[in-house]
C-alpha positions as CSV (number, residue, x, y, z in Angstrom):
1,X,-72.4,37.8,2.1
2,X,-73.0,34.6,-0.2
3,X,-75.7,34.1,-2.5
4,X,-77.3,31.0,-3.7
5,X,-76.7,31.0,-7.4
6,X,-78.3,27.7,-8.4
7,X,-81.0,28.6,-10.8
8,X,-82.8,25.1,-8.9
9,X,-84.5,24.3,-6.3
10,X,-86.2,21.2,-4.8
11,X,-88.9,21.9,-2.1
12,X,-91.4,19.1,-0.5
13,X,-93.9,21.7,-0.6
14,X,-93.7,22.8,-4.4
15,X,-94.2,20.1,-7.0
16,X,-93.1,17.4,-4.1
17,X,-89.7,18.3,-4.3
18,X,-89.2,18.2,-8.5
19,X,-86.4,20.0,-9.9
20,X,-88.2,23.3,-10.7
21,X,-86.5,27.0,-11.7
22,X,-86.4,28.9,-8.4
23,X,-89.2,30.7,-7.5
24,X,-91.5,29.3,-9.9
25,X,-93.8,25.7,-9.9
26,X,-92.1,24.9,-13.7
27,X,-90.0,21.6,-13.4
28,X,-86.7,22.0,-14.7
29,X,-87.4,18.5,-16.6
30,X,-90.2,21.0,-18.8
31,X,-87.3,23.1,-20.1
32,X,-85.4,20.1,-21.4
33,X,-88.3,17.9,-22.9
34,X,-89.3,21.3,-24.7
35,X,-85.5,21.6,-26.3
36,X,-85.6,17.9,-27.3
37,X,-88.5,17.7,-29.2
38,X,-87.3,20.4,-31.4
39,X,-88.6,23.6,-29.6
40,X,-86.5,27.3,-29.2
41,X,-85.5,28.5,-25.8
42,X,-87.9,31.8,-27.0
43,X,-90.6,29.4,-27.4
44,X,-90.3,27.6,-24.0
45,X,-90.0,31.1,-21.9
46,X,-93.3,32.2,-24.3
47,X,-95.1,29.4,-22.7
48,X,-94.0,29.5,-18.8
49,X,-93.5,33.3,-18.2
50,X,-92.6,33.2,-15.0
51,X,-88.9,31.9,-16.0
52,X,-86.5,34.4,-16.9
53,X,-84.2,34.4,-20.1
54,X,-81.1,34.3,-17.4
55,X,-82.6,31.4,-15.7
56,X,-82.6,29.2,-18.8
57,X,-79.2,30.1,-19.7
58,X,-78.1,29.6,-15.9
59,X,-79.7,25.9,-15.9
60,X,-77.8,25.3,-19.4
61,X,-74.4,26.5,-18.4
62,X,-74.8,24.4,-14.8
63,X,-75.4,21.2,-16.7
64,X,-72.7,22.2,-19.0
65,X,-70.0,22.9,-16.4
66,X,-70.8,19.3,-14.7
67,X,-70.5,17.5,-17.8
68,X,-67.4,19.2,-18.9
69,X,-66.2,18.8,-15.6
70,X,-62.4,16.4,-15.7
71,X,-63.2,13.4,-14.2
């Protein structure tokens, strides 16, 4: 049996289908904006609860793999 491992999801009926971690309402684009302007990943999962330490790490390592990726 397969399991979705995407730590994403895009729904019509949750934010209007923005990029949020799965099975929460908190956009994926959150996450990043917090990291730009300076903030820790400890401070970002302080302030939306519902995302889990592994989630975070799985959204980095997914944007890392595609941009890594040989072309």
């Amino acid at each position: 049996m397969a399991t979705d491992n995407n730590p994403i999801e895009k729904r019509k009926d949750v934010l209007g289908g923005t990029p949020v971690f799965k099975s929460t309402r908190v956009p994926v684009s959150t996450f990043f904006e917090y990291l730009e302007s300076g903030h820790t990943i400890n401070d970002f999962l302080n302030d939306f609860p519902t995302v889990s330490r592994e989630q975070a790490i799985q959204v980095l390592e997914k944007f890392k793999d595609q941009l890594l990726q040989p072309q």
